[in-house]
Gaussian input, Z-matrix of N, CA and C with variables (Angstrom, degrees):
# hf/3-21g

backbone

0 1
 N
 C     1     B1
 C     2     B2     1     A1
 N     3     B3     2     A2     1     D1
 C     4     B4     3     A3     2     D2
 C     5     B5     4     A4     3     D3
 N     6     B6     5     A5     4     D4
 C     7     B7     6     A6     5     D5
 C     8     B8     7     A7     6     D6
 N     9     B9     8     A8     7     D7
 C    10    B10     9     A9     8     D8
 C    11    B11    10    A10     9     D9
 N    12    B12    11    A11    10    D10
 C    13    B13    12    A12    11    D11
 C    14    B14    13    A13    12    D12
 N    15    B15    14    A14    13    D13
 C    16    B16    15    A15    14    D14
 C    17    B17    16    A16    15    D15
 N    18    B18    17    A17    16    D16
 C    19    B19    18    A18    17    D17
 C    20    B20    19    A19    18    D18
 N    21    B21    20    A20    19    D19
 C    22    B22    21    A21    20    D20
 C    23    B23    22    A22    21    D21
 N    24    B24    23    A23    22    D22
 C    25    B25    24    A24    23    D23
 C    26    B26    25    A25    24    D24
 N    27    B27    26    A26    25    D25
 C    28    B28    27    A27    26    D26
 C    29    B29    28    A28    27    D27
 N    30    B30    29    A29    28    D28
 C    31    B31    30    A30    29    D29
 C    32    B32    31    A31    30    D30
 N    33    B33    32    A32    31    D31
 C    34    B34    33    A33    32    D32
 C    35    B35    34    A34    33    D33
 N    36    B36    35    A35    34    D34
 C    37    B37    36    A36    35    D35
 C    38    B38    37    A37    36    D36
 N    39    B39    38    A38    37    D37
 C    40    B40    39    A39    38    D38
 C    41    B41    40    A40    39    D39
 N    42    B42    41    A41    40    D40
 C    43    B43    42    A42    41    D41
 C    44    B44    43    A43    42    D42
 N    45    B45    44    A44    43    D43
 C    46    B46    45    A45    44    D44
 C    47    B47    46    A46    45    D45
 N    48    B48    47    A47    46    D46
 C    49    B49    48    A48    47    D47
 C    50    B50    49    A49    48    D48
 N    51    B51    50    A50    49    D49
 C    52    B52    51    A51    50    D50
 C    53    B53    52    A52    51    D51
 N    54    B54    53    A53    52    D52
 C    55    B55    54    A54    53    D53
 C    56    B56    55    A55    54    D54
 N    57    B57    56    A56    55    D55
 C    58    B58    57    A57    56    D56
 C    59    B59    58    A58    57    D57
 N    60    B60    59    A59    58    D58
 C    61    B61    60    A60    59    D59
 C    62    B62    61    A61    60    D60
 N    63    B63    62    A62    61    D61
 C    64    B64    63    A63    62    D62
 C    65    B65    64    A64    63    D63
 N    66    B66    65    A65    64    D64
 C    67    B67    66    A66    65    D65
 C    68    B68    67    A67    66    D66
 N    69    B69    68    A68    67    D67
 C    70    B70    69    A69    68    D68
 C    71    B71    70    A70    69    D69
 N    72    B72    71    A71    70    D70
 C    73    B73    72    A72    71    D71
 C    74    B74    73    A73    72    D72
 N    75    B75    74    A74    73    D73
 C    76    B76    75    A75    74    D74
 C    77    B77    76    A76    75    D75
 N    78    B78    77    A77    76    D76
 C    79    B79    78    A78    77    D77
 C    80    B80    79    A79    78    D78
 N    81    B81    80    A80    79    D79
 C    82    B82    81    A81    80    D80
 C    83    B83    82    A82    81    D81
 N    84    B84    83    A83    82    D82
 C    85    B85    84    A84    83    D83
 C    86    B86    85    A85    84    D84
 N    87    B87    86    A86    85    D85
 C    88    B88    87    A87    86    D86
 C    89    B89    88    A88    87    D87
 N    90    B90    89    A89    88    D88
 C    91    B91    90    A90    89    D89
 C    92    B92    91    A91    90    D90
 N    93    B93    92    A92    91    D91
 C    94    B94    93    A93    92    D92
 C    95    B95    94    A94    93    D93
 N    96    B96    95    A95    94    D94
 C    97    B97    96    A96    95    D95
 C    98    B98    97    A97    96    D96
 N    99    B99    98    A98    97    D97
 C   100   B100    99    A99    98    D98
 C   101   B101   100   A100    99    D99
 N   102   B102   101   A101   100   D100
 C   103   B103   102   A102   101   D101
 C   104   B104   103   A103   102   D102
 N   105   B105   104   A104   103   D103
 C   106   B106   105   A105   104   D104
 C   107   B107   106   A106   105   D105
 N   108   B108   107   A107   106   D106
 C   109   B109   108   A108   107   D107
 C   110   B110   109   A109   108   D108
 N   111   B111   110   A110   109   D109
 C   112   B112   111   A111   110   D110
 C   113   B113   112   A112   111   D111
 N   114   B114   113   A113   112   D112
 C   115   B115   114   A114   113   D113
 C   116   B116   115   A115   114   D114
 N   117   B117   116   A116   115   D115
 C   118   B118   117   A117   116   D116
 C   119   B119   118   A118   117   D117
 N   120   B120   119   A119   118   D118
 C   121   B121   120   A120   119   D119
 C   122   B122   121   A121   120   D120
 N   123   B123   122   A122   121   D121
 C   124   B124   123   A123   122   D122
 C   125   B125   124   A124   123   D123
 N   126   B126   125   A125   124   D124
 C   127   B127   126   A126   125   D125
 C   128   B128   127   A127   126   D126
 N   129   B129   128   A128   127   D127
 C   130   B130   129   A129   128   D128
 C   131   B131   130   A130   129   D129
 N   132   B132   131   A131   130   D130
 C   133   B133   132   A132   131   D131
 C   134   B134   133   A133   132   D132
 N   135   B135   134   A134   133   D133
 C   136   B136   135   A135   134   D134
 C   137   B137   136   A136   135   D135
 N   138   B138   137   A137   136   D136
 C   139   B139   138   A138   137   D137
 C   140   B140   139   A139   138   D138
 N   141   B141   140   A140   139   D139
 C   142   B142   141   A141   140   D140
 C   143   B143   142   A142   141   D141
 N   144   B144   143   A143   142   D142
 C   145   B145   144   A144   143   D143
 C   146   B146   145   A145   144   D144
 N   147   B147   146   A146   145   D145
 C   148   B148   147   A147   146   D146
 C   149   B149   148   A148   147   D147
 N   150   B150   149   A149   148   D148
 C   151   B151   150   A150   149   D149
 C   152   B152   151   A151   150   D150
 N   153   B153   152   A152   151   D151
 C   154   B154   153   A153   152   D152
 C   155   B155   154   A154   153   D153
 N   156   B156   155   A155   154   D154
 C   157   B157   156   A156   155   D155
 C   158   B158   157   A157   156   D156
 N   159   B159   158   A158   157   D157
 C   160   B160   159   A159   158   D158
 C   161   B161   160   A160   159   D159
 N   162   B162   161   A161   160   D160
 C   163   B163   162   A162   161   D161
 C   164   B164   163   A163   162   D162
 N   165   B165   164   A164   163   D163
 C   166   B166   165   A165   164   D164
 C   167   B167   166   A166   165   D165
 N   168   B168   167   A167   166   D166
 C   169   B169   168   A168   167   D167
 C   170   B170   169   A169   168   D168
 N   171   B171   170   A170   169   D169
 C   172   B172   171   A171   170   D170
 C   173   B173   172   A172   171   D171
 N   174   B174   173   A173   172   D172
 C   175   B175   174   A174   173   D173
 C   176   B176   175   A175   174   D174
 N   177   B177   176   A176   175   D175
 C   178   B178   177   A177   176   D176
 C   179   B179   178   A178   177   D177
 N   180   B180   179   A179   178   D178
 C   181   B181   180   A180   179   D179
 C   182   B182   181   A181   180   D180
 N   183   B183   182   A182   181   D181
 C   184   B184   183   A183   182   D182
 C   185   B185   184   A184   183   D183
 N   186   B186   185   A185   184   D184
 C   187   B187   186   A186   185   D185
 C   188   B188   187   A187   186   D186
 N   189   B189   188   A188   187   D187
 C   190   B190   189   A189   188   D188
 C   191   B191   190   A190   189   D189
 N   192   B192   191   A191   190   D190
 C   193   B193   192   A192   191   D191
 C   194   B194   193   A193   192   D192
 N   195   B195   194   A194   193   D193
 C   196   B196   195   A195   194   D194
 C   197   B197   196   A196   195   D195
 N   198   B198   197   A197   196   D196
 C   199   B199   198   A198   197   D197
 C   200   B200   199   A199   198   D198
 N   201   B201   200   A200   199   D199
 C   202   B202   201   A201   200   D200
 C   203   B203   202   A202   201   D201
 N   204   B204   203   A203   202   D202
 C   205   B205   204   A204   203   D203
 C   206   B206   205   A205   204   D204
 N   207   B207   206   A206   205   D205
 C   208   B208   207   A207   206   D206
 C   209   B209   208   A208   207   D207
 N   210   B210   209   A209   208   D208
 C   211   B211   210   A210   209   D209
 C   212   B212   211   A211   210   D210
 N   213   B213   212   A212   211   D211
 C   214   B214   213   A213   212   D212
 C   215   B215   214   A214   213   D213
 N   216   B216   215   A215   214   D214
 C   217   B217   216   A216   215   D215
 C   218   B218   217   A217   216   D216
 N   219   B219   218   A218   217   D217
 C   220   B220   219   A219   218   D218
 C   221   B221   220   A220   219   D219
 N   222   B222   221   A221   220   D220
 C   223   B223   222   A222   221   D221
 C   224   B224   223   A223   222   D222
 N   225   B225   224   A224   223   D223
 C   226   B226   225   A225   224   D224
 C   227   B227   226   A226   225   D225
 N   228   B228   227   A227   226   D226
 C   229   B229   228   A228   227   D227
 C   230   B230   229   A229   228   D228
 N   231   B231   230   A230   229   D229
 C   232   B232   231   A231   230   D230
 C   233   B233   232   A232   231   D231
 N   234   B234   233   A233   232   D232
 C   235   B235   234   A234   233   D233
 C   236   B236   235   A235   234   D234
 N   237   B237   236   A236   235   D235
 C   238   B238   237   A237   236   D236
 C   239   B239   238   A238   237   D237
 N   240   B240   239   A239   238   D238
 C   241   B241   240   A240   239   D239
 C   242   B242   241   A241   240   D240
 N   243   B243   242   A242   241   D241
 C   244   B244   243   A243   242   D242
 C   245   B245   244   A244   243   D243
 N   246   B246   245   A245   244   D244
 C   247   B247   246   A246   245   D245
 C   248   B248   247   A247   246   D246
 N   249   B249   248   A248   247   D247
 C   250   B250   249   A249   248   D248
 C   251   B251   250   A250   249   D249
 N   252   B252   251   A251   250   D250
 C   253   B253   252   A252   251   D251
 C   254   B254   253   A253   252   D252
 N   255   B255   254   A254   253   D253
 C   256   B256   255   A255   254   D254
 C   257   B257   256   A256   255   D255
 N   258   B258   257   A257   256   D256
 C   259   B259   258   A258   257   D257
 C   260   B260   259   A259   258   D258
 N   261   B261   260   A260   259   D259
 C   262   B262   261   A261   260   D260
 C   263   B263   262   A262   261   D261
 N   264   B264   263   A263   262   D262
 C   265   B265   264   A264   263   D263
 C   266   B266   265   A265   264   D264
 N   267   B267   266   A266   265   D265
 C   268   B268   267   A267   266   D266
 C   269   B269   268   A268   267   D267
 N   270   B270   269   A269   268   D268
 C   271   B271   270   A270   269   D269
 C   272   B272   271   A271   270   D270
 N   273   B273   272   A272   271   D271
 C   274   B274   273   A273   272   D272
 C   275   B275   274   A274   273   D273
 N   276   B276   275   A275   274   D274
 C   277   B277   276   A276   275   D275
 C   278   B278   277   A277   276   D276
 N   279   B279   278   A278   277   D277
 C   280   B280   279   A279   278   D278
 C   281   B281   280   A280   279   D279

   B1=1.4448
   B2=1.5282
   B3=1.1784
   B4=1.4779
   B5=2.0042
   B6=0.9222
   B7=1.4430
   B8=1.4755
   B9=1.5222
   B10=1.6347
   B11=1.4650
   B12=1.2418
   B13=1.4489
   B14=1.3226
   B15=1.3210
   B16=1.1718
   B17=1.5502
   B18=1.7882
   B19=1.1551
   B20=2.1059
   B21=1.4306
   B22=1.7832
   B23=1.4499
   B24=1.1504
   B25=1.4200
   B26=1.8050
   B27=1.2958
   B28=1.6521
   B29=1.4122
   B30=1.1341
   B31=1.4100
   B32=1.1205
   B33=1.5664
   B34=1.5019
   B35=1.2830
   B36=1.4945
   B37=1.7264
   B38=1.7456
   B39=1.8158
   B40=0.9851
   B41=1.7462
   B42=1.7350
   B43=1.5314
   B44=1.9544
   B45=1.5869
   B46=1.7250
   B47=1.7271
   B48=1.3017
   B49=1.1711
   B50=1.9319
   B51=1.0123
   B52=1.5577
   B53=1.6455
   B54=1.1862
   B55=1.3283
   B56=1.5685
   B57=1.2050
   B58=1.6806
   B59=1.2477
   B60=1.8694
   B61=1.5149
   B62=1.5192
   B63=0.8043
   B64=1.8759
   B65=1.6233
   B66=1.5421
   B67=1.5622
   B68=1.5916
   B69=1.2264
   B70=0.8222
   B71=1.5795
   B72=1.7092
   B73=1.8060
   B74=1.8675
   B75=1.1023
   B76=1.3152
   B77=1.6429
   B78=1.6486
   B79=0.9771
   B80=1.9156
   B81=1.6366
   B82=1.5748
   B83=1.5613
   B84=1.8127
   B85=1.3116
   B86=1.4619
   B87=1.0893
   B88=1.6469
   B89=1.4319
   B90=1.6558
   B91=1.7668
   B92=1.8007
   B93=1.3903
   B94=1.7830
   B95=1.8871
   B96=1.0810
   B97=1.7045
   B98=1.4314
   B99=1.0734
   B100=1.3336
   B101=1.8962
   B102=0.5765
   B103=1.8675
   B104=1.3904
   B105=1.4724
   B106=1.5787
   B107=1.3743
   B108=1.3949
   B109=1.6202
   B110=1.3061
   B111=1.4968
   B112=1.2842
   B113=1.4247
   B114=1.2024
   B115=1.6639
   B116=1.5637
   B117=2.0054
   B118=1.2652
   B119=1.4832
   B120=1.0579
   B121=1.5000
   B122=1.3743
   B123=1.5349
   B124=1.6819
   B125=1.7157
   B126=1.1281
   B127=1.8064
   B128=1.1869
   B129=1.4601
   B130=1.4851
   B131=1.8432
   B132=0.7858
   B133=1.4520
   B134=1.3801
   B135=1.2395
   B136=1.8526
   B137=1.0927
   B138=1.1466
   B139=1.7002
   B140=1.7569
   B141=1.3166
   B142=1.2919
   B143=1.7951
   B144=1.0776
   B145=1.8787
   B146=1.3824
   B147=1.1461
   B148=1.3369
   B149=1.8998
   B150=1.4498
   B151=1.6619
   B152=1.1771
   B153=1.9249
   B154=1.8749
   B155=2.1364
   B156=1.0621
   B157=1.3411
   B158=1.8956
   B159=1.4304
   B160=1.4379
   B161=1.4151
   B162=1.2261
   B163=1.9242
   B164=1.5167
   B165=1.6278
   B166=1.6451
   B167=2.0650
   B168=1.8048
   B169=1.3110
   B170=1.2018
   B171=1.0641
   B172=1.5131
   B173=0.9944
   B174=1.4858
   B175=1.2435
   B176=1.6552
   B177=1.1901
   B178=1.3288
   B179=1.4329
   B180=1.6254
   B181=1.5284
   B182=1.1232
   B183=1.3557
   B184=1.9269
   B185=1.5745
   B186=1.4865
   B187=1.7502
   B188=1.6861
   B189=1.2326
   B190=1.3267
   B191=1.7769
   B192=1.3502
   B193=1.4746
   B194=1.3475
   B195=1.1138
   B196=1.2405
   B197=1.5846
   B198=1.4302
   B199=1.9214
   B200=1.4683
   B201=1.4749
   B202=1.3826
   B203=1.6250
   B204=1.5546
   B205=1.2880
   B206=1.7419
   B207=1.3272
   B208=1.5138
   B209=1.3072
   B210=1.1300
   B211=1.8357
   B212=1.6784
   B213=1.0689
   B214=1.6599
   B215=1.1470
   B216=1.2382
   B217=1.4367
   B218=1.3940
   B219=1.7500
   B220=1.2082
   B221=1.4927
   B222=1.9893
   B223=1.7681
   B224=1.4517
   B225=1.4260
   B226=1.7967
   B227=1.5702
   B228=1.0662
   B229=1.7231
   B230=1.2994
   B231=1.5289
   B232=1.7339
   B233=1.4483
   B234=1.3482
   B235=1.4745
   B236=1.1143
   B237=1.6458
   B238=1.8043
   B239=1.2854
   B240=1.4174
   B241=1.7391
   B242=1.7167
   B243=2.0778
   B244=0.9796
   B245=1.6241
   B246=1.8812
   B247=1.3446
   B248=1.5161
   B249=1.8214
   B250=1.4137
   B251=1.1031
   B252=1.8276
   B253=1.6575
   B254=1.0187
   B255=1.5895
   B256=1.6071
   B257=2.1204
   B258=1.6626
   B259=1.2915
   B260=1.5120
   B261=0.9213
   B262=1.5975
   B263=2.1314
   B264=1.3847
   B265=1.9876
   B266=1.4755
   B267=2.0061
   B268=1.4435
   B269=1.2010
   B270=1.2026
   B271=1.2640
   B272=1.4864
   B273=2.1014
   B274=1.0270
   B275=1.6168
   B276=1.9409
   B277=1.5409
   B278=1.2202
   B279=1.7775
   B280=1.1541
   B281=1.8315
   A1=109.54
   A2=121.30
   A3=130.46
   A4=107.40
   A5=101.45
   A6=115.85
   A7=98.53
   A8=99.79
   A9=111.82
   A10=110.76
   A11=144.40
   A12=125.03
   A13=90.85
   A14=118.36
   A15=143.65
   A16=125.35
   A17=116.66
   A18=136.32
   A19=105.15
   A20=84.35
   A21=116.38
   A22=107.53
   A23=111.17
   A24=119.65
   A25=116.83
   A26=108.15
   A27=111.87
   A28=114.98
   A29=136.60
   A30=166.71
   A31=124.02
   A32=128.47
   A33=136.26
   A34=131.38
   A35=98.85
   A36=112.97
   A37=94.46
   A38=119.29
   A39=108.50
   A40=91.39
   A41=90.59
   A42=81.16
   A43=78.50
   A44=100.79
   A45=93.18
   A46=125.43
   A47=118.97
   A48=116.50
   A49=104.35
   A50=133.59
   A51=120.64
   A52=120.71
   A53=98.29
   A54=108.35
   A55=106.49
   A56=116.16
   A57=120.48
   A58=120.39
   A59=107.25
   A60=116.61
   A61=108.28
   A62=141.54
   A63=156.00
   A64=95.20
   A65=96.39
   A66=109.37
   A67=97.25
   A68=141.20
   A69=152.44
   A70=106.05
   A71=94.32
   A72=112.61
   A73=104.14
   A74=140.80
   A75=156.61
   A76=103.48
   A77=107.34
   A78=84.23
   A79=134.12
   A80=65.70
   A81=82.17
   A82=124.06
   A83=99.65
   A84=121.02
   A85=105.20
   A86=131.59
   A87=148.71
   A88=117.28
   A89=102.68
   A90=99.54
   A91=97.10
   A92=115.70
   A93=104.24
   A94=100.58
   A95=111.65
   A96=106.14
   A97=106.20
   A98=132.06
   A99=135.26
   A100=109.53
   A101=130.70
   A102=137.02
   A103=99.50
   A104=142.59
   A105=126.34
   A106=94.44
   A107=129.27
   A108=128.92
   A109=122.24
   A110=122.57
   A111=124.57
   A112=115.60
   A113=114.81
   A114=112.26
   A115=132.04
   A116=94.68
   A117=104.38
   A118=95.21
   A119=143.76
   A120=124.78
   A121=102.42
   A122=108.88
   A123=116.81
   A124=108.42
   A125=100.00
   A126=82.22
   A127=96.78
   A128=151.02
   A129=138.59
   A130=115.40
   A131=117.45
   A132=139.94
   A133=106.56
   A134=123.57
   A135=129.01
   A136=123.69
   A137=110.68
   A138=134.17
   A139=108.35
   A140=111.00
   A141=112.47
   A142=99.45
   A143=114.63
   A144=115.65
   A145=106.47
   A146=103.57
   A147=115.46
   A148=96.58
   A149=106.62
   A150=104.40
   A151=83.02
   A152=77.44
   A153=101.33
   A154=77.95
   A155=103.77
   A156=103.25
   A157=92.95
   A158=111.31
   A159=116.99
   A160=124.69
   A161=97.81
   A162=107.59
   A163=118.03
   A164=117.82
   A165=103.55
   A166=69.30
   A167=89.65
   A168=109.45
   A169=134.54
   A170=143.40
   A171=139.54
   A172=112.11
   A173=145.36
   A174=122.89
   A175=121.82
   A176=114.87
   A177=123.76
   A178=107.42
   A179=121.06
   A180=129.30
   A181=138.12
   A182=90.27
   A183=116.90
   A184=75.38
   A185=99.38
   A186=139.71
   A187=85.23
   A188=135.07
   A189=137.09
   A190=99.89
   A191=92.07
   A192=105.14
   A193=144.33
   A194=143.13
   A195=126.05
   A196=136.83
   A197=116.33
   A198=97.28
   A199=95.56
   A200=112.35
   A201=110.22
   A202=119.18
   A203=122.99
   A204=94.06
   A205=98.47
   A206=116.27
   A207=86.91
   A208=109.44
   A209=99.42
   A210=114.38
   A211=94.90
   A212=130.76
   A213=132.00
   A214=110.52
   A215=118.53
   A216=132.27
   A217=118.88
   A218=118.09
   A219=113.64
   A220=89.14
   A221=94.06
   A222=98.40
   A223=106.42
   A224=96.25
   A225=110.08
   A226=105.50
   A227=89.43
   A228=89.06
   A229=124.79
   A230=120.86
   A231=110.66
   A232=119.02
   A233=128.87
   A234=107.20
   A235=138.35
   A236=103.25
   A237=103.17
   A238=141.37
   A239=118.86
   A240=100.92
   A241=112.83
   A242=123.15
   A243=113.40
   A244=96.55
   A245=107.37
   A246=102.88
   A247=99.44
   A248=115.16
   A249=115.52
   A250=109.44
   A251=113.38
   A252=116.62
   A253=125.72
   A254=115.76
   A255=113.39
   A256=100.73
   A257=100.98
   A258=110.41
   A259=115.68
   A260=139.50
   A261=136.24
   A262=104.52
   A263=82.40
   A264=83.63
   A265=91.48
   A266=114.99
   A267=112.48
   A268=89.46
   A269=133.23
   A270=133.42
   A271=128.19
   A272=128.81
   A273=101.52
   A274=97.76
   A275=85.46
   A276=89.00
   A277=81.58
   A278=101.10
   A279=124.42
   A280=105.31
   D1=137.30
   D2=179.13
   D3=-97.02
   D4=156.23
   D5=174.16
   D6=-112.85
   D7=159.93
   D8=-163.94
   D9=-156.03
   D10=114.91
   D11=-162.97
   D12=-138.54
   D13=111.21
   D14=152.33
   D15=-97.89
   D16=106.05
   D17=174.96
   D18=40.04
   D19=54.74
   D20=172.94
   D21=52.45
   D22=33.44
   D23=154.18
   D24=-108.28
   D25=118.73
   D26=174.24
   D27=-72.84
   D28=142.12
   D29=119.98
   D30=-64.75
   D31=129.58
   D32=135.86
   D33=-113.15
   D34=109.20
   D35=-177.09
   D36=-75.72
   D37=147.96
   D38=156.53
   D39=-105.59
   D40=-174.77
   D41=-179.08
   D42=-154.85
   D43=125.33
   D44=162.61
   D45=-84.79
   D46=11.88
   D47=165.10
   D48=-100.23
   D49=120.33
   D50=138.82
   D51=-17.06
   D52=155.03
   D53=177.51
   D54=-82.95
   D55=-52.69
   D56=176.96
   D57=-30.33
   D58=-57.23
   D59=179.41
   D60=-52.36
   D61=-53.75
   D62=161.89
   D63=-0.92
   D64=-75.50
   D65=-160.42
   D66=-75.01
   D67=-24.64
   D68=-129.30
   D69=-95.26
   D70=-68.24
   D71=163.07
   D72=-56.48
   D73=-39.86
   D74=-176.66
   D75=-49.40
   D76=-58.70
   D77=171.25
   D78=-131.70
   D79=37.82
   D80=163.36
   D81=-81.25
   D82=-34.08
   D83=163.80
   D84=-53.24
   D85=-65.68
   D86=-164.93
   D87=-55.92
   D88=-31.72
   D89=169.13
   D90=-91.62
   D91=-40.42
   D92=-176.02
   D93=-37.58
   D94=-45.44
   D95=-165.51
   D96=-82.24
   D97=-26.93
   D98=168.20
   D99=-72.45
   D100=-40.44
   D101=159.43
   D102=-64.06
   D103=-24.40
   D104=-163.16
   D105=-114.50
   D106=-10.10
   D107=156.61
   D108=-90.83
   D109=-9.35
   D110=160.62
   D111=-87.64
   D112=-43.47
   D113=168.93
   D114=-39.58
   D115=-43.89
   D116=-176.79
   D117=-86.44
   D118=8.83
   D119=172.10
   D120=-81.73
   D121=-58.59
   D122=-172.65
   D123=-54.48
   D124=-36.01
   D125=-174.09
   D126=-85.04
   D127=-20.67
   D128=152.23
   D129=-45.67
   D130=-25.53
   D131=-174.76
   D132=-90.94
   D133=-47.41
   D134=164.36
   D135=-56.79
   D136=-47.44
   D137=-165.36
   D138=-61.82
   D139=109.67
   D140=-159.41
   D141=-64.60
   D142=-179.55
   D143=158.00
   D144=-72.39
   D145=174.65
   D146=-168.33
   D147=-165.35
   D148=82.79
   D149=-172.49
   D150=-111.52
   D151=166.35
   D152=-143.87
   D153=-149.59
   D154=145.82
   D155=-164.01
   D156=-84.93
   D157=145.57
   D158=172.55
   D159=-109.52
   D160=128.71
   D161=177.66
   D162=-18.99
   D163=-17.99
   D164=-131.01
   D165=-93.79
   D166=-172.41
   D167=179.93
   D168=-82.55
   D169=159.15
   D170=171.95
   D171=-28.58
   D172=134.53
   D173=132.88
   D174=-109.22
   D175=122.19
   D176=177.39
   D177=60.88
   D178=42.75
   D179=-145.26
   D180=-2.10
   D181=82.44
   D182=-167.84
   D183=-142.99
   D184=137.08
   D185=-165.75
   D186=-87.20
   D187=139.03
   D188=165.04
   D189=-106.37
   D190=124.54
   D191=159.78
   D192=-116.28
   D193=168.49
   D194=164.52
   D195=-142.98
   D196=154.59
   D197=-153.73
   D198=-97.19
   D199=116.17
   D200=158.08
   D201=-37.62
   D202=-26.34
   D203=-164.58
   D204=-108.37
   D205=-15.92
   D206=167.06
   D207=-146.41
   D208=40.77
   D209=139.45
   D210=71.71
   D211=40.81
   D212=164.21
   D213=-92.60
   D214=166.79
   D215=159.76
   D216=-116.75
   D217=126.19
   D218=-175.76
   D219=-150.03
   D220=149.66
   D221=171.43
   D222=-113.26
   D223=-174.97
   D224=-177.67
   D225=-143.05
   D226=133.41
   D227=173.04
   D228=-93.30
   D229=-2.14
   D230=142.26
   D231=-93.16
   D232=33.67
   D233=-173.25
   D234=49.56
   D235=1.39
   D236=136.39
   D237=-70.03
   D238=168.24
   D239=172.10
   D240=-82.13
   D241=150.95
   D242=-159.99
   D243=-71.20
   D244=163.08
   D245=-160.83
   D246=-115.02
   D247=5.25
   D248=157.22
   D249=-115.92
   D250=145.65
   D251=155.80
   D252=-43.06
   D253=138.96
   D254=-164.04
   D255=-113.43
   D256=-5.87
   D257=169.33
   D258=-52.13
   D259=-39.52
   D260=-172.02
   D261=-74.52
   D262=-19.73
   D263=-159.14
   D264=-66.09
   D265=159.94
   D266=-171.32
   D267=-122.29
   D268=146.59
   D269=148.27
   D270=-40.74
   D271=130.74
   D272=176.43
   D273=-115.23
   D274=179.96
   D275=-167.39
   D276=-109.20
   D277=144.70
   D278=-172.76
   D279=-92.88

């Protein structure tokens, strides 16, 4: 039972949950979503490429491709697909 004093009048709330369980489910919830956004990073991160040849044109006759799984664009200059991930590479400033 909690006490409650409103303008010097006492109160007792009961309550059939504990207070512990409260925080408890809170952040039990709070790590489940934190484990289900790390999971999906790593298996985004596992997941090999998967290039698929693209419509567009030559450039400088290098084959343009592109990775189904995370959506880059990379070419090859035999008209194979590229055989490293191009996800990690950063852009530089020129």
């Amino acid at each position: 039972m909690k006490r409650i004093k409103i303008d010097n009048n006492e109160y007792f709330l009961q309550s059939y949950i504990p207070d512990g369980i409260n925080l408890f489910v809170f952040l039990f919830v709070l790590a489940l979503i934190v484990i289900f956004i790390i999971l999906i990073t790593l298996v985004r991160r596992r997941t090999p490429c998967k290039w698929k040849k693209s419509k567009g044109t030559l450039l400088s006759g290098r084959s343009p491709w592109i990775c189904q799984t995370c959506k880059l664009e990379a070419y090859s200059n035999d008209r194979k697909p590229p055989k490293m991930c191009k996800r990690h590479l950063k852009p530089k400033v020129l």
